[in-house]
N, C-alpha and C positions, 0 to 999 in steps of 0.2 A: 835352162833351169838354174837357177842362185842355189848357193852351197847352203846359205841360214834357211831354206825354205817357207820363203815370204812367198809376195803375192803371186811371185813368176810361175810359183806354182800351181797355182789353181788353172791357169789356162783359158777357156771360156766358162768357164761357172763361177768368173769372177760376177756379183751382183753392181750396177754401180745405181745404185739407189739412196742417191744423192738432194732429191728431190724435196725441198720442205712441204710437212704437211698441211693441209688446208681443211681448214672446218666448213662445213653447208652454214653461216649463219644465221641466213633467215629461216632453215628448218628448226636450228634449236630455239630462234626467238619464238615462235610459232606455238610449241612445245611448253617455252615457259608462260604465254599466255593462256595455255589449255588449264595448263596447272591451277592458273591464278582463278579462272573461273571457274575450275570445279573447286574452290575453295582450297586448298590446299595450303599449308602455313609452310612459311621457311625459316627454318631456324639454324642458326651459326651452329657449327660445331664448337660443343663446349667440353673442359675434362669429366670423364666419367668417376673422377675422384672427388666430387662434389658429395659435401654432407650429407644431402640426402640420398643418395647413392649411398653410404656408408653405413645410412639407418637401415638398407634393406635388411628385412629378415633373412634372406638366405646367405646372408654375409657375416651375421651374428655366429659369435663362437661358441664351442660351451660352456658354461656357468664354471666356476672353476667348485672342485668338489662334488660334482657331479656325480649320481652314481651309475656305475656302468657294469659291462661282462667280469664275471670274475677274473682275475689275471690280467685287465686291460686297463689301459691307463685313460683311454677316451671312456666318454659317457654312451648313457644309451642314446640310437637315433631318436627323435623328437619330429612329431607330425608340424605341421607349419597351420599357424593360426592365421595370417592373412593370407590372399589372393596373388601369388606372383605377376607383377606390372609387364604386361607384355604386351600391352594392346597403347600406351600412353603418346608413342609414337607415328601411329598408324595415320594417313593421310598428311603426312607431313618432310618437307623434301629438306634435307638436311645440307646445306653447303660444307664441304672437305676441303682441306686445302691439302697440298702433296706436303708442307712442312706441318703439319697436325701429328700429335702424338699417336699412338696404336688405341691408346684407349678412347682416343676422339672421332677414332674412324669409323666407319656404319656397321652396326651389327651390333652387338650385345656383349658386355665389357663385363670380363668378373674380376674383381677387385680384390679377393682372396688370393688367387692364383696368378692375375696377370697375366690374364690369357681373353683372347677376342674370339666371340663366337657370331657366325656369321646370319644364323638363323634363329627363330624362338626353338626351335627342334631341336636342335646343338645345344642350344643357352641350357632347355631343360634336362637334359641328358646329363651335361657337365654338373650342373648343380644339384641332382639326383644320385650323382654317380660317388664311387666310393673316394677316387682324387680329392675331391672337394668337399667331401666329407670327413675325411680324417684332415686336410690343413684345418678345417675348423674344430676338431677335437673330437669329432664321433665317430663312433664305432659303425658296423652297417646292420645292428643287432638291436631290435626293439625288444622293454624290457613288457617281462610278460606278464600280463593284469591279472592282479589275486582280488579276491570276493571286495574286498575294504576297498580298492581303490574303484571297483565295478559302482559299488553303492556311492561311495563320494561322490562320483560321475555323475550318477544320476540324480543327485541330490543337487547337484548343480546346475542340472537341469532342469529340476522343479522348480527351482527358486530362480531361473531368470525365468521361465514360463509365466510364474504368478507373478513379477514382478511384471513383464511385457502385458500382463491381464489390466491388474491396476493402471497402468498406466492409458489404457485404449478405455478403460472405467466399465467393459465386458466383464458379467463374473465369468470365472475358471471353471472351463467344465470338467464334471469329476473323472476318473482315470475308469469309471464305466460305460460313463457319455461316450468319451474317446472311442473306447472299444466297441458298442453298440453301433455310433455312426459309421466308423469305420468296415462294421462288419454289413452295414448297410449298405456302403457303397458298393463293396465287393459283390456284393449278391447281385444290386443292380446292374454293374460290370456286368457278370456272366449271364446275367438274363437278356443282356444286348448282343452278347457273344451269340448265343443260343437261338436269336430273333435271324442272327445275320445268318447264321450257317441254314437254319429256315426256309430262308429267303433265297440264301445260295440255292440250294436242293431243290425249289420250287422251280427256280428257275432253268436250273438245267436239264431239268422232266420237262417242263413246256417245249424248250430248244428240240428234247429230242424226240416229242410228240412230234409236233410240229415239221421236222425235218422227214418224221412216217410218214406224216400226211399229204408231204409232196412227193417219195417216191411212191405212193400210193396211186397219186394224180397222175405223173408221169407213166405211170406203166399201164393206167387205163386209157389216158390218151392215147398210148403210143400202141393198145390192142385197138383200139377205135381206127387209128390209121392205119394198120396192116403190116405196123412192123412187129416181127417176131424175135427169136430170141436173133442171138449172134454167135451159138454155137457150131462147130464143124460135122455135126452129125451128116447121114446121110438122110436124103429122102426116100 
């Protein structure tokens, strides 16, 4: 046994795996021909500090002046007007290099924080969550909707409605139309509801007709043959 407590010490549980390792590489050739032919794009890893990375909306901070919670210096949360890109990658195998920055590596890059998230599940968690909400300057407090900004809303409603009208050269149907048809669907809705449960009902009255009319048959047959019951009575 050595007094500095080197390898003398291990005994037989020294490992000597020493051995370089070796790749299969006609399995990975194989593998990246599979790729090629189900279409699959490769694309270099590139920094996730790219301009348009920086345009995302969830990377946007608050407006400065903002108004927010009384006594807080962030604004209020803000619903997100576009669609978060989580899907633009999909089908697509990304080359890494081991010298590649963290934000170049596979997963989902947030650019606020400087943090890599390895799944869309994480990515959206992070960017939902309050961390990443306050480095951007909000609060986790949505402000709450009075009558005036209710009608605005819906004022802004109407008016891309008519305008989405005009442009297809359809007139606008009135806000009775809407309701009428609507209330037609509905009706029709539960009048299929009402066919189906019907139709269920009917049919499982037949099932158990039909299941009578075999033990029915069985037990005349089975008087015809001379079998009786199978109780332990006597005779």
């Amino acid at each position: 046994m050595s007094k500095g407590g080197g390898s003398d010490d291990l005994g037989d549980k020294q490992v000597s795996n020493v051995v370089r390792r070796s790749w299969d590489v006609e399995l990975y050739e194989k593998k990246a021909k599979e790729r090629l032919e189900r279409g699959d794009e490769v694309e270099e890893a590139r920094p996730a500090s790219s301009k348009a990375a920086l345009n995302k909306e969830e990377f946007q901070p608050a407006p400065d002046g903002a108004q927010g919670p009384a006594g807080s210096r962030r604004a209020y949360l803000k619903a997100r007007t576009e669609k978060v890109d989580l899907e633009s990658r999909l089908h697509k195998t990304q080359v890494i290099t081991s010298a590649a920055a963290s934000s170049s590596q596979g997963g989902y890059w947030c650019e606020v924080c400087k943090c890599l998230l390895k799944d869309s599940i994480a990515y959206l968690d992070h960017i939902n969550g309050k961390k990443h909400q306050r480095a951007l300057g909000f609060s986790m407090r949505v402000e709450r909707s009075s009558v005036g900004s209710v009608k605005e809303k819906l004022d802004k409603l109407r008016a891309r409605a008519e305008d989405a009208a005009k442009a297809s050269g359809a007139p606008r149907k009135s806000a009775v139309q809407e309701y009428e048809e609507r209330l037609a669907e509905y009706a029709a809705a539960e009048e299929r509801n009402r066919q189906e449960r019907r139709e269920a009902a009917a049919a499982a009255k037949e099932a158990a007709e039909h299941e009578e009319e075999q033990d029915e048959e069985a037990a005349a047959i089975a008087a015809m043959m001379g079998f009786g019951g199978f109780s332990g009575g006597k005779r």
